[in-house]
C-alpha positions, 0 to 999 in steps of 0.5 A: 845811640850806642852810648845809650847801651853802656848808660848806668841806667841801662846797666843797672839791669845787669847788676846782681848784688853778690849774695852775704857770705859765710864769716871766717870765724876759725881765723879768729877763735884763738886769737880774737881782737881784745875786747872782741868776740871770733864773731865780732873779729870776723864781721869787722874783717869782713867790712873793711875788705874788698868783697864788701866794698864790692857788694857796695858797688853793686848796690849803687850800680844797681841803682843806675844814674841815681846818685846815692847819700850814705845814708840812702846805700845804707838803706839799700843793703840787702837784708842778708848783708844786714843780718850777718853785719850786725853792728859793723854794717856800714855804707862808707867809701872813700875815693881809692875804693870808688874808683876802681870798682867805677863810682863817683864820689862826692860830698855835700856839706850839710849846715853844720858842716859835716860832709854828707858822701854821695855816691853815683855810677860812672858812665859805662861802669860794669860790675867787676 
């Protein structure tokens, strides 16, 4: 009966999604990424850091026990996130981001071969 406090499901009700932030591109107005504009130099910090890869595990959480396909989070990012991301938008972990952060990672092959990511909430796993 405990246990059943502390399931995925019952913890995706207190799971808030950390609202977009606003991008730091000061940091790169003199020198940005060649080929990049301060704009872009900051969106691609801002995919590869651990804020976002919070924000992913959030979303996933928040979807309880559901276990979740890239293509599927990718689907479930909030429009801010969207918005400020543009093209750098991306629903992609890997096992030393997920399990710090309390996701499952595993992977399906599809026909061709490619992986397909699936991504689900541990047991117990609260945001942090």
């Amino acid at each position: 009966m405990q246990t059943d406090l502390f399931s995925a499901a019952n913890l995706a009700r207190t799971i808030q999604v950390p609202p977009a932030p606003v991008l730091d591109m000061a940091r790169y107005q003199e020198w940005p990424f060649p080929g990049c504009t301060p704009r872009e130099c900051a969106q691609a910090a801002l995919a590869s850091s651990d804020f976002y890869m919070d924000m992913l595990a959030a979303v996933i959480k928040s979807k309880g026990e559901a276990q979740l396909s890239s293509a599927g989070l990718l689907s479930l990012i909030p429009d801010d996130w969207r918005k400020l991301m543009g093209k750098y938008l991306h629903a992609s972990m890997v096992e030393w981001q997920c399990k710090p952060r309390g996701i499952e990672l595993s992977y399906l092959s599809r026909p061709d071969g490619f992986p397909v990511f699936m991504y689900q909430a541990k047991e117990g796993a609260q945001q942090g």
